[in-house]
C-alpha positions as CSV (number, residue, x, y, z in Angstrom):
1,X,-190.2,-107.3,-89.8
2,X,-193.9,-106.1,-90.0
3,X,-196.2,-108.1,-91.6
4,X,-196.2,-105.9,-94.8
5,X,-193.0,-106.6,-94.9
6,X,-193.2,-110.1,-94.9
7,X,-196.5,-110.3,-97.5
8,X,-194.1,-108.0,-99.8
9,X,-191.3,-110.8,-99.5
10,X,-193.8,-113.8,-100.3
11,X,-195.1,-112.0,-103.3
12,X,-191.3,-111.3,-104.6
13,X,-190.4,-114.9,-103.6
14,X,-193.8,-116.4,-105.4
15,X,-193.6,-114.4,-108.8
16,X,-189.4,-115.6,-108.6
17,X,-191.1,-119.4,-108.5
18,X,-193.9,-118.5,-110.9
19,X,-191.0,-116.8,-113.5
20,X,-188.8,-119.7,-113.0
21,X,-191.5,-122.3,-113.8
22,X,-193.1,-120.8,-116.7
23,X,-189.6,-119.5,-117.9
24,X,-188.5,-122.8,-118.3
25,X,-191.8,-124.4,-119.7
26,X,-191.1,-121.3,-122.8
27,X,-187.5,-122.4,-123.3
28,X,-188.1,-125.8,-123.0
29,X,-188.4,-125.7,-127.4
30,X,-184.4,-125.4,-127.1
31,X,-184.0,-128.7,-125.1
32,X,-186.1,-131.4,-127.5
33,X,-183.5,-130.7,-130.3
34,X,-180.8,-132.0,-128.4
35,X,-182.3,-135.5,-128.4
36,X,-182.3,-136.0,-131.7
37,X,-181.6,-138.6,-133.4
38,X,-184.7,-140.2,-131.3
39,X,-187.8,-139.9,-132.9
40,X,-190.1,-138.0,-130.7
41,X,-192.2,-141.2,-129.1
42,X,-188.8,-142.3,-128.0
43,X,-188.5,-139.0,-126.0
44,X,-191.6,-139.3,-125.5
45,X,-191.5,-142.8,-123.6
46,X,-188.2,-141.6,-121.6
47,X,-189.9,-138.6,-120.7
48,X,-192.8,-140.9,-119.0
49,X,-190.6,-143.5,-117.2
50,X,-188.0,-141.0,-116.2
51,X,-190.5,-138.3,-114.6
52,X,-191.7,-140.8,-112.6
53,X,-188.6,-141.9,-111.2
54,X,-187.5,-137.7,-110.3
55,X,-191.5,-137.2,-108.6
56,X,-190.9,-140.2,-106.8
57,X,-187.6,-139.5,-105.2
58,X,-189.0,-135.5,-104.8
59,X,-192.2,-137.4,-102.8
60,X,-189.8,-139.8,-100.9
61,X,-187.9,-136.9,-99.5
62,X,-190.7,-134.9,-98.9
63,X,-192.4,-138.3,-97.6
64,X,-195.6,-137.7,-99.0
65,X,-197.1,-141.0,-99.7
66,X,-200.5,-140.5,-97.7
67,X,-202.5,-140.2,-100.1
68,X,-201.6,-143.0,-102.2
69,X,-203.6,-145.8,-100.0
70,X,-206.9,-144.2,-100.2
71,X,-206.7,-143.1,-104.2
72,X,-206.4,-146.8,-104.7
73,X,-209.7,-147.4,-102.9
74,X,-212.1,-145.0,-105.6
75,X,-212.6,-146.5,-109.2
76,X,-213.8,-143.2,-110.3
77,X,-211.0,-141.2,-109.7
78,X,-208.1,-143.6,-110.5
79,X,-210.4,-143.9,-114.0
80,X,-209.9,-139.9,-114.2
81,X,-206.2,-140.1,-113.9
82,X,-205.7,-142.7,-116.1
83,X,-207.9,-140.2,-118.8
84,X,-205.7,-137.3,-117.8
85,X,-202.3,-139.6,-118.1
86,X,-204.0,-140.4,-121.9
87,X,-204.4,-137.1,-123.4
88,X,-201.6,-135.2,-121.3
89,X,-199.2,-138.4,-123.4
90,X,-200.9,-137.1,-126.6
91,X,-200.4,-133.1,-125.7
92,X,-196.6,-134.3,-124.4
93,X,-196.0,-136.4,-127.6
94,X,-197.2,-134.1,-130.3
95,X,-195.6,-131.2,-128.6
96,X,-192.3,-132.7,-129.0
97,X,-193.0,-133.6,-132.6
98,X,-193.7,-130.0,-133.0
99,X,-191.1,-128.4,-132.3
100,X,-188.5,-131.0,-133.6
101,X,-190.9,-130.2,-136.8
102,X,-189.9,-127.3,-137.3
103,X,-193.5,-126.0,-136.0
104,X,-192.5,-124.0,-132.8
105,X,-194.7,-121.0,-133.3
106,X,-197.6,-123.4,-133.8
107,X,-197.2,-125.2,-130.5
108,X,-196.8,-121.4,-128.9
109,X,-200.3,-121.1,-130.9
110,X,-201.7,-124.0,-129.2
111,X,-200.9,-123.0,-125.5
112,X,-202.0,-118.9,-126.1
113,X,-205.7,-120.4,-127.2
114,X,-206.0,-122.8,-124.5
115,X,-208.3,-120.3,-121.8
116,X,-210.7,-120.5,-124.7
117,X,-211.1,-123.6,-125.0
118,X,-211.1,-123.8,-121.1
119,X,-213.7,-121.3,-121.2
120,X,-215.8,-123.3,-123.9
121,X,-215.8,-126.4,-122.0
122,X,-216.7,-124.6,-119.0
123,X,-220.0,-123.6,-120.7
124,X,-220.5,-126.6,-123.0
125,X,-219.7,-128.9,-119.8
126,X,-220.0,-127.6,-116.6
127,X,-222.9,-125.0,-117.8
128,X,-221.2,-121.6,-116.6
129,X,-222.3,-118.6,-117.5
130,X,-219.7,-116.3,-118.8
131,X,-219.5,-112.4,-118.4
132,X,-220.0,-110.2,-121.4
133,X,-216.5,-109.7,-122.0
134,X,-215.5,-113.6,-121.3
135,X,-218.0,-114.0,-124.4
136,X,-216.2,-111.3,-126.5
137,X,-213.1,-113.1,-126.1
138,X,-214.4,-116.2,-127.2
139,X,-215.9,-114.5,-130.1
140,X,-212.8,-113.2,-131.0
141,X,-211.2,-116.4,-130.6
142,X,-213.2,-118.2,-133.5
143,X,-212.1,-115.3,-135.5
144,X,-209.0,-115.8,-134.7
145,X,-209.1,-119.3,-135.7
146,X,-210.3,-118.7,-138.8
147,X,-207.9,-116.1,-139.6
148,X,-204.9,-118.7,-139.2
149,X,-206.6,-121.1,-141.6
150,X,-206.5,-119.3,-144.3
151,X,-202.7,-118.1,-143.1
152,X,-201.9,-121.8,-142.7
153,X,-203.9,-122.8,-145.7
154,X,-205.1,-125.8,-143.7
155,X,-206.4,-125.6,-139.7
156,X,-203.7,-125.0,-137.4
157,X,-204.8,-128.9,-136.0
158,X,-201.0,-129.0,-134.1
159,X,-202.3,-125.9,-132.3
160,X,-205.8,-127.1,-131.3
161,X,-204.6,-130.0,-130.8
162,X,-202.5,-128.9,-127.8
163,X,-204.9,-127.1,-126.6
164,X,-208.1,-128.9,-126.7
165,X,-205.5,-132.3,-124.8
166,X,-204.7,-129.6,-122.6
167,X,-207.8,-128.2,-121.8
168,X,-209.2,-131.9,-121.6
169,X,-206.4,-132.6,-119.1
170,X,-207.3,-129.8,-117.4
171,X,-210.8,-131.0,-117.0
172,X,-210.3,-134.4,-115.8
173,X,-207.5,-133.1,-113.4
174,X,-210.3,-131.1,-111.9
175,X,-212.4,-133.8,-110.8
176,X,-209.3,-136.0,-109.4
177,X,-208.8,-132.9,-106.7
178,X,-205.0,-134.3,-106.1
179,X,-201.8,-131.3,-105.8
180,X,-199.9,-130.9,-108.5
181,X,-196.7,-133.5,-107.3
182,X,-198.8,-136.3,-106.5
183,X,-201.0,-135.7,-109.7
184,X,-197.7,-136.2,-112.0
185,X,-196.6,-139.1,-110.2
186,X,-200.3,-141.0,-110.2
187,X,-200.1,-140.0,-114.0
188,X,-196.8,-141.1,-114.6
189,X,-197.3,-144.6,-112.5
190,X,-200.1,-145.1,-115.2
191,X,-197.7,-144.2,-118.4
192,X,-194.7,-145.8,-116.4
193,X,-195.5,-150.0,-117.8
194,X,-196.8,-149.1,-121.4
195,X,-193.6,-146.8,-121.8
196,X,-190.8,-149.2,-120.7
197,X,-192.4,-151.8,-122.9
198,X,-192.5,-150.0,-125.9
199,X,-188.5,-148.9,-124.8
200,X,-187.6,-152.8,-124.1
201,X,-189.3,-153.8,-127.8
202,X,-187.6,-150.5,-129.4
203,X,-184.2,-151.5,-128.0
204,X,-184.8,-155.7,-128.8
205,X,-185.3,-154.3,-132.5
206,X,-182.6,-152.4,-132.9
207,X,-184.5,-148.7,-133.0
208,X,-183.6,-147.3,-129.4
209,X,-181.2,-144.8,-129.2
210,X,-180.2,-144.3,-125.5
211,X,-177.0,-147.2,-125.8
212,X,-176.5,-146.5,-129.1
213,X,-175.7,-142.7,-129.3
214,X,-173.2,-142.6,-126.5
215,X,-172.9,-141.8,-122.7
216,X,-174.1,-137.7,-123.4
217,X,-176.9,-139.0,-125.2
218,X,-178.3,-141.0,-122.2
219,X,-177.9,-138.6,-120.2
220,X,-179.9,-135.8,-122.0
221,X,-182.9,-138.9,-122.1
222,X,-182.4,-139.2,-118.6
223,X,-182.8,-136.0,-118.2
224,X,-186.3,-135.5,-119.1
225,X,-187.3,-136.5,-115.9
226,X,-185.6,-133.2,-114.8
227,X,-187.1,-131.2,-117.1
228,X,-190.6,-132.2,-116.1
229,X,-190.4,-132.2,-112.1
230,X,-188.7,-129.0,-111.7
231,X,-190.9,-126.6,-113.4
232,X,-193.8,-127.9,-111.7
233,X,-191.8,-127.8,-108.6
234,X,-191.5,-124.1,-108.9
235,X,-194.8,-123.7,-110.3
236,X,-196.1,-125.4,-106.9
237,X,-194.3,-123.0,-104.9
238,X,-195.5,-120.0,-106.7
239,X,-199.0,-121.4,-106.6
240,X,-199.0,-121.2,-102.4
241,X,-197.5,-117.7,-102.7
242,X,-199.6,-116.0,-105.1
243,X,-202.8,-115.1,-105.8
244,X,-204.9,-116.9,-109.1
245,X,-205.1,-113.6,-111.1
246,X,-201.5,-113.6,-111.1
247,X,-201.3,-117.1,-112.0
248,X,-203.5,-116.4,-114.8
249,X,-201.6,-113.8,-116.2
250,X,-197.9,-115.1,-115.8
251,X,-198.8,-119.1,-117.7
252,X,-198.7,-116.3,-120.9
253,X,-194.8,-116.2,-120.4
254,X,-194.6,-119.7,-121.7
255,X,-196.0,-119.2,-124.7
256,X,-194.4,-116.1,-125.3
257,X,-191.1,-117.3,-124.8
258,X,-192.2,-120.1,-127.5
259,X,-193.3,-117.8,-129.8
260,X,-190.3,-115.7,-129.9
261,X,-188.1,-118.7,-130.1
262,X,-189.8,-119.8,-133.1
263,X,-188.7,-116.3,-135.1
264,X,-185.5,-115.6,-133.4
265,X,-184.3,-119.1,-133.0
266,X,-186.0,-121.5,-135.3
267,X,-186.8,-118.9,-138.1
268,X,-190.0,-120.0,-138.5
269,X,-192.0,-117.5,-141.2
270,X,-194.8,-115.0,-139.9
271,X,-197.0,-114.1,-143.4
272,X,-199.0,-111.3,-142.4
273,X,-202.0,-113.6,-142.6
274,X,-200.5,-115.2,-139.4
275,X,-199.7,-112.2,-137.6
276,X,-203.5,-110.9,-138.1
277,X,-204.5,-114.1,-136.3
278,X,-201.9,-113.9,-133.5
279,X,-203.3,-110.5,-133.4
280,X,-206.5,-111.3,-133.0
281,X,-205.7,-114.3,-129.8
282,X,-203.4,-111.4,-128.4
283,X,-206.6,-109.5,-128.6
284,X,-208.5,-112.1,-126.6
285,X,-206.4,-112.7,-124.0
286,X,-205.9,-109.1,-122.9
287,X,-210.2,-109.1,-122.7
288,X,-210.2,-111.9,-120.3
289,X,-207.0,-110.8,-118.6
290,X,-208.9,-107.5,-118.1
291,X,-211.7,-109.5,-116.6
292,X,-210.0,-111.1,-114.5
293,X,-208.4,-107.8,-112.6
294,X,-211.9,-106.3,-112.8
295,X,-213.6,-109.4,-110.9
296,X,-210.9,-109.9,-108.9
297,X,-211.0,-105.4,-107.7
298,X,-214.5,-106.3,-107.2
299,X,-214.4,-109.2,-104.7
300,X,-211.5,-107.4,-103.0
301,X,-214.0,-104.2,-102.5
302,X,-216.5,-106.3,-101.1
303,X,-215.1,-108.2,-99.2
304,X,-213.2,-104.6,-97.6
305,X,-216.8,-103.3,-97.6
306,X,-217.8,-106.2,-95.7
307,X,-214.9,-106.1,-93.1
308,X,-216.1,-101.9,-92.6
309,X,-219.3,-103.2,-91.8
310,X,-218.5,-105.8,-89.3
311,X,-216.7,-103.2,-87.4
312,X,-218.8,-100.4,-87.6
313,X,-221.5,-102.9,-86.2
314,X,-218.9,-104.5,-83.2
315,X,-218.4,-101.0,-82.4
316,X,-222.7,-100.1,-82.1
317,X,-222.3,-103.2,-79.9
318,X,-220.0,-102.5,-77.4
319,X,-221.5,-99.2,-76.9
320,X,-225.2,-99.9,-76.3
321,X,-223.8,-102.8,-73.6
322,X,-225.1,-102.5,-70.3
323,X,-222.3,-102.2,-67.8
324,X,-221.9,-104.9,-66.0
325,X,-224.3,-107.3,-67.7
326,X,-222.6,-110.7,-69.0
327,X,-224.9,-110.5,-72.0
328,X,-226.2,-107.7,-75.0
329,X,-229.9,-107.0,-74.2
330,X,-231.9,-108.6,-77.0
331,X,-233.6,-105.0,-78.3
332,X,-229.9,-103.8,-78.7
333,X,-229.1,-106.4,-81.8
334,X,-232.3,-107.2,-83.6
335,X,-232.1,-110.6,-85.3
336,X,-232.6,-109.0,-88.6
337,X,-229.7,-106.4,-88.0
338,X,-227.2,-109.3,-87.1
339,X,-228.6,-111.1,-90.7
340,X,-228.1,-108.0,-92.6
341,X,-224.4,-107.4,-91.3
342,X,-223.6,-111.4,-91.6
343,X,-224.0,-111.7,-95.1
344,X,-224.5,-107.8,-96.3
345,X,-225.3,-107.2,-100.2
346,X,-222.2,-105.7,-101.3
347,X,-220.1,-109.0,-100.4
348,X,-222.5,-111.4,-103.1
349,X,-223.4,-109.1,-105.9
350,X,-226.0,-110.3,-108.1
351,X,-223.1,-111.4,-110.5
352,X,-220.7,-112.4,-108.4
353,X,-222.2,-116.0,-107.3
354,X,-221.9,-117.5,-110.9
355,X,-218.7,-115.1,-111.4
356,X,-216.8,-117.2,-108.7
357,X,-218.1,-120.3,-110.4
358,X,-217.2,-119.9,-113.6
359,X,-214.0,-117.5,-113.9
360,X,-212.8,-118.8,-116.5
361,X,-211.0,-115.9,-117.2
362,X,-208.2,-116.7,-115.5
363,X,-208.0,-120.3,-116.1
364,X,-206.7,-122.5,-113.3
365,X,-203.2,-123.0,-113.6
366,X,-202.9,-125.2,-111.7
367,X,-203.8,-128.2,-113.8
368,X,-201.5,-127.4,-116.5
369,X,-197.9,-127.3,-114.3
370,X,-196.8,-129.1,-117.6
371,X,-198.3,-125.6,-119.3
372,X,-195.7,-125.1,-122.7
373,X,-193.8,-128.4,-122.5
């Protein structure tokens, strides 16, 4: 098999993975029904104590507990994780209540606008600077915005809601620096006590559900553990296989998949005040998708550029040797030649430094494997 070969069989094998976790994250509107009668911080409670208990047995067979030991020696980030388990239990709480609320293309809303708010706190936190066509987006963004409040008649707050928890989670996950598995479980560990308390005083007053609605019932509860690990499992494995720009582009499926649930399914209404916002989001995302595949065509022609001149400079080399002599005479490689073809223009265009820093075009998957559920 040539090597082609086998870079054409990761890439299959990664956007399979990549499908499969975001596929499941857009259908995952059909599955929160089925819980019902809980209330939604019920779910929500079983979905914290039971996730823990699927990462943990995922870690235990993969026996990846290094990194446990020296986490609990830094204040700072265990402090970040325990912010990131807080607004990621809000994002996982009101989603639920959203959809069991009859407000599925709302929560699809919330997850379509959350690059935009990535971007935002890029520049409002983390000062990047943003391309003229990153800015566009986000201009067309606040239009968007205000589009759907007049559609809604209110501010779509279930929407922005989602997203800005997301986007916050997204942040804080950021500065803890941990893989996707062992982030879940650290986040779960610190939802884990508060959750099976407020189970324990649901069930003493006579609110729980799990004994109550029979054996299938339990099950589905249980099951939320499930639900949450495997996606991000998948999502892990397409994240080693593929490159970020394709990330970028495929955590739209999710949303997608939402959104057409909530007309085809859920038979939520669309006035044409709504679909002009959609519209106009639809409209932002393909800017910064275009972005993306610009920057991204860039880097890979300097970077080409860069590999041309290396060789055409190895090969100078090799000729001007002296034969015999164990080293290159010094006039053969001026110093300033060598510095030239090190770092040549073309690979660090005068964009591209602050580009790299602040792509927020293509936001980071990679903090939201709970993306759309």
């Amino acid at each position: 098999m040539t090597p082609q070969d086998q870079q054409d069989r990761v890439d299959r094998a990664g956007l399979l993975y990549g499908f499969a976790a975001y596929g499941i994250w857009g259908l995952v509107p059909l599955f929160w029904p089925l819980l019902e009668p809980a209330a939604a911080v019920e779910i929500l409670a079983h979905r914290m104590v039971w996730s823990l208990a699927a990462v943990g047995l995922v870690l235990l067979g993969l026996r990846r507990w290094g990194w446990i030991r020296p986490l609990l020696r830094q204040p700072r980030r265990l402090g970040m994780i325990a912010l990131a388990a807080t607004v990621i239990s809000v994002n996982w709480g009101l989603y639920i209540w959203g959809v069991n609320s009859g407000h599925v293309v709302e929560t699809a809303l919330g997850y379509f606008i959350n690059p935009l708010v990535s971007i935002a706190f890029g520049v409002l936190l983390l000062r990047e600077r943003l391309r003229p066509a990153q800015w566009a987006a986000v201009g067309v963004g606040v239009v968007a915005v205000a589009v759907l409040t007049v559609g809604y008649g209110k501010p779509p707050w279930i929407a922005l809601t989602l997203a800005f928890s997301f986007a916050t989670y997204g942040l804080a996950k950021k500065r803890v620096g941990l893989d996707g598995l062992e982030s879940l479980a650290a986040e779960t560990a610190v939802q884990f006590l508060p959750a099976l308390g407020f189970l324990i005083w649901l069930g003493t007053h006579g609110g729980a559900t799990f004994a109550s609605e029979g054996a299938g019932h339990a099950v589905l509860l249980a099951s939320c553990g499930f639900v949450t690990a495997l996606p991000l499992i998948c999502f892990g494995a397409s994240a080693v296989r593929l490159p970020l720009s394709t990330i970028g582009m495929l955590q739209y499926v999710a949303p997608t998949f939402q959104f057409v649930l909530g007309l085809v399914v859920f038979h939520e209404s669309m006035p044409p005040e709504r679909w002009a916002g959609f519209a106009l989001v639809w409209l932002a995302l393909a800017l910064l998708t275009w972005d993306a595949l610009r920057t991204a065509r860039r880097a890979r022609r300097a970077l080409a550029d860069a590999a041309a001149r290396a060789g055409a400079l190895s090969a100078t080399v090799d000729a001007d040797v002296v034969p015999g002599a164990d080293v290159v005479p010094e006039a053969v490689v001026p110093e300033t030649v060598v510095l030239e073809a090190a770092v040549p223009e073309a690979v660090v265009p005068e964009v591209a430094a602050s580009d790299v820093a602040s792509d927020a075009a293509v936001p980071d998957a990679r903090p939201g494997p709970i993306s759309g559920g």
